[in-house]
C-alpha positions in Angstrom: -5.9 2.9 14.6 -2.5 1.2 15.7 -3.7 -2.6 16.8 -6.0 -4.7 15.6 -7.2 -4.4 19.4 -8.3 -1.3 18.6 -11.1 -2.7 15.7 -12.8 -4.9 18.6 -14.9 -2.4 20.4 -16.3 -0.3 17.6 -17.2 -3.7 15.7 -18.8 -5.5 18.9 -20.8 -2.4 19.6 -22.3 -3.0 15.6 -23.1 -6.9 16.5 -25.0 -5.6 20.1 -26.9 -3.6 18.7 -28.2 -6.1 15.8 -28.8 -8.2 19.4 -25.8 -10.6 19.5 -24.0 -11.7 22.6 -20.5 -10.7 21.8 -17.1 -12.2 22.7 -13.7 -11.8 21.7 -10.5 -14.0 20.9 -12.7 -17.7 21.5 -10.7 -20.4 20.2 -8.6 -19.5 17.0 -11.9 -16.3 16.0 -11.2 -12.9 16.8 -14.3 -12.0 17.5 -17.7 -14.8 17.8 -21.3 -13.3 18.1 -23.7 -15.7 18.6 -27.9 -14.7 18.8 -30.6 -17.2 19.1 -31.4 -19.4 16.4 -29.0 -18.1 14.0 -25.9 -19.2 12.9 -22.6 -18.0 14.8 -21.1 -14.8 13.4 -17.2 -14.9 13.4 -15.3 -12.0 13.1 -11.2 -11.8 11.5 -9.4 -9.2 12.2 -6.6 -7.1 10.5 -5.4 -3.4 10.0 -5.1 -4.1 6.8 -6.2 -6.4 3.4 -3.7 -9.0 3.7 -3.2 -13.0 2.0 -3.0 -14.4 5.8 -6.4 -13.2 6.4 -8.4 -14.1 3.6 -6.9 -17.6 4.7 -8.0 -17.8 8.4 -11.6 -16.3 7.2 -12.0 -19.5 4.8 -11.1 -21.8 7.4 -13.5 -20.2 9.5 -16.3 -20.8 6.5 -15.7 -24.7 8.1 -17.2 -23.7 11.6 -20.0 -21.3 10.2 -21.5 -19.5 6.9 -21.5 -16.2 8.4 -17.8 -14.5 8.5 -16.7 -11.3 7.8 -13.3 -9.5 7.5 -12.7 -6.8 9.8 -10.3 -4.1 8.9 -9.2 -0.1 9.0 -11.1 1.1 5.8 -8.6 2.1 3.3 -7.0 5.8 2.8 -4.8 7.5 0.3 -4.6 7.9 -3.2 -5.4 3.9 -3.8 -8.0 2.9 -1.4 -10.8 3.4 -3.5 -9.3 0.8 -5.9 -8.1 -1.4 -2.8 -11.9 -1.4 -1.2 -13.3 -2.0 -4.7 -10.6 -5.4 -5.1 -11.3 -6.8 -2.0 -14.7 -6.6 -1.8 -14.9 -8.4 -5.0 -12.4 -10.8 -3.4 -14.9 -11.1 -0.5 -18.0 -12.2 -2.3 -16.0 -14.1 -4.7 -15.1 -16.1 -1.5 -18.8 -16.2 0.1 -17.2 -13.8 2.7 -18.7 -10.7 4.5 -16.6 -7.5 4.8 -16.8 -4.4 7.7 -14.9 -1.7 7.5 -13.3 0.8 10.4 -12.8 4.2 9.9 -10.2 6.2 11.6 -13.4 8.0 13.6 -14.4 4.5 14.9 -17.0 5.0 12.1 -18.2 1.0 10.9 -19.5 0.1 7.6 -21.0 -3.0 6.5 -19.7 -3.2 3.0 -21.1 -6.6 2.4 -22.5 -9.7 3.7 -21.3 -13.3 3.4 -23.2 -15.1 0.8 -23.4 -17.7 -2.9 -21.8 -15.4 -5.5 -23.3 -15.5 -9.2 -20.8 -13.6 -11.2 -22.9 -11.2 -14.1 -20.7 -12.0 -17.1 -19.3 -9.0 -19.4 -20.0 -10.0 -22.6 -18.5 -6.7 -23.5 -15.4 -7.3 -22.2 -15.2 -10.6 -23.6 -15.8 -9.3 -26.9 -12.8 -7.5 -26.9 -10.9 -9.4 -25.3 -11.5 -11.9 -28.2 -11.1 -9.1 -31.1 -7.3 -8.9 -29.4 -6.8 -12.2 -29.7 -7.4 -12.4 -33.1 -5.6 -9.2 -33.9 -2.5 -10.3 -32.2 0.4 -11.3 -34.6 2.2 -15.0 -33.3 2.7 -15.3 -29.7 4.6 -11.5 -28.9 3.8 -11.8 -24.9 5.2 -14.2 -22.5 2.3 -14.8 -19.9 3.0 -12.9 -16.8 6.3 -11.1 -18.5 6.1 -7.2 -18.5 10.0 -6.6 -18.0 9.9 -4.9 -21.4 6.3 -4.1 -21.8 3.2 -5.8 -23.5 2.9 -5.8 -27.3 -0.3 -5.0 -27.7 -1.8 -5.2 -31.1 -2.3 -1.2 -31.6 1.8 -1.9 -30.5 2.1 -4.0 -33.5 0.4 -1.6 -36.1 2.5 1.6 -34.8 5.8 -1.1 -34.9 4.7 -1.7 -38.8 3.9 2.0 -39.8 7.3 2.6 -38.1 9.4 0.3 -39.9 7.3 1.5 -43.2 9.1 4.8 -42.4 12.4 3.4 -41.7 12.3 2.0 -45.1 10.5 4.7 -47.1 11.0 8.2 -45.2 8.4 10.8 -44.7 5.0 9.0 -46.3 1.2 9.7 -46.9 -0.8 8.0 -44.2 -2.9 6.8 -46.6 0.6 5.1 -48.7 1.4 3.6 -45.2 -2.0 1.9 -44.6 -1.6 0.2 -48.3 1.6 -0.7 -47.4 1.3 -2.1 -44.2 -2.6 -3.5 -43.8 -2.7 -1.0 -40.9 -6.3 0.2 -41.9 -5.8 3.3 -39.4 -2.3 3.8 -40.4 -3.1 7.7 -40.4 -5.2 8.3 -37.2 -3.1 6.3 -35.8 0.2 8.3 -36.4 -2.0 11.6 -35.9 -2.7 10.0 -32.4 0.7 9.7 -31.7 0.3 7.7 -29.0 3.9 6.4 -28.3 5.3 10.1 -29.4 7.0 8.0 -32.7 5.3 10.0 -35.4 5.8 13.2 -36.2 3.2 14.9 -39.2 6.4 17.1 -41.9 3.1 18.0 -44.2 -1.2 17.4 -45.1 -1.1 14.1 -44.6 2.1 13.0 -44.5 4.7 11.2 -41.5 7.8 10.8 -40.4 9.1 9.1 -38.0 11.4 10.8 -35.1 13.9 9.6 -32.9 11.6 8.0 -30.1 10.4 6.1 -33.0 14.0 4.8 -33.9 14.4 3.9 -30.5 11.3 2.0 -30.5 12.3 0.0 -33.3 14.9 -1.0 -31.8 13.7 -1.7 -28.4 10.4 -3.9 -29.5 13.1 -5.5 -32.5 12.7 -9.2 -31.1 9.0 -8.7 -29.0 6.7 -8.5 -32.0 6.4 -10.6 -35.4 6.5 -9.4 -38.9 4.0 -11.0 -41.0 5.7 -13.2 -43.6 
């Protein structure tokens, strides 16, 4: 589908057939249905997810409950994730959401409607056990340009430096050394590629790992 002209028919044919009179571009709505004794449906319509029409759908929440987004349902290797996002954006916002395909397929992904969010007390938790793992104040919020130090960052940055100072050591040495309890599976992991195992047991650290040490230098705090 090329215009947004092109969402109208497939998504007034839906509304006709739930018995709503249907009519297009009334007032500032794309599309308004209106059925006895219900509330006005109104329609926005876009190719595309975009910030201007989550805005003209809650202004339209003024006029009536019952709005929906109209838009080409996602393709390629993202739209799974870009359905998933919106639709939580949707009920998030009370909104409904339909869904074009490129067959002039339509799919009600949700109605409008109060949304109770179902906490994650999972999530939560670990968000928390980062918190408190997290050395000083590494991370400026929203700052990526050199990465995030995470706090598994901050344990492989002090096994590291161990090595720096002490050469090829026994995991076990390192996590005595350091307070990094998983000093050994960490460096087996080798998660960053800065480890490198020279015998049972033992770690050294190669040249990524110098590199890394000097590219996290300032972005992570030593304990004192």
């Amino acid at each position: 589908m090329d215009r947004e002209q092109d969402l109208y028919p497939p998504i007034k044919a839906l509304l006709e057939r739930q018995g709503y009179t249907v009519k297009g571009e009334v007032g500032a709505a794309d599309i308004v249905a209106v059925r006895a004794g219900d509330e006005p449906v109104i329609v926005e319509l876009k190719l595309r997810f975009t910030l201007a029409l989550f805005h003209q759908a809650v202004a339209r929440l003024r006029v009536t409950d019952q709005v929906y987004l109209g838009v080409c349902k996602p393709t390629g290797r993202s739209a799974r994730r870009a359905l998933k996002d919106n639709l939580a954006m949707c009920r998030r916002l009370g909104l409904g959401l339909i869904t074009v395909r490129a067959d002039g397929a339509v799919e009600v992904q949700c109605d409008p409607g109060p949304y109770a969010p179902r906490r994650n007390k999972v999530k939560a938790a670990r968000l928390l056990r980062e918190f408190d793992r997290l050395e000083g104040d590494p991370n400026a919020g929203g700052a990526t340009r050199h990465g995030i130090v995470t706090a598994y960052r901050q344990d492989a940055l002090k096994c590291a430096a161990h090595l720096v100072e002490c050469g090829a050591t026994k995991g076990a040495e390192v996590a005595k050394a350091t307070g990094v309890t998983t000093a050994t599976r960490l460096m087996r992991e080798n998660h960053y590629g800065w480890f490198e195992k020279v015998d049972k047991g033992v770690y050294a650290l190669t040249d990524a790992g110098q590199e890394g040490l000097k590219h996290w230098a300032y972005s992570w705090e030593q304990p004192e």
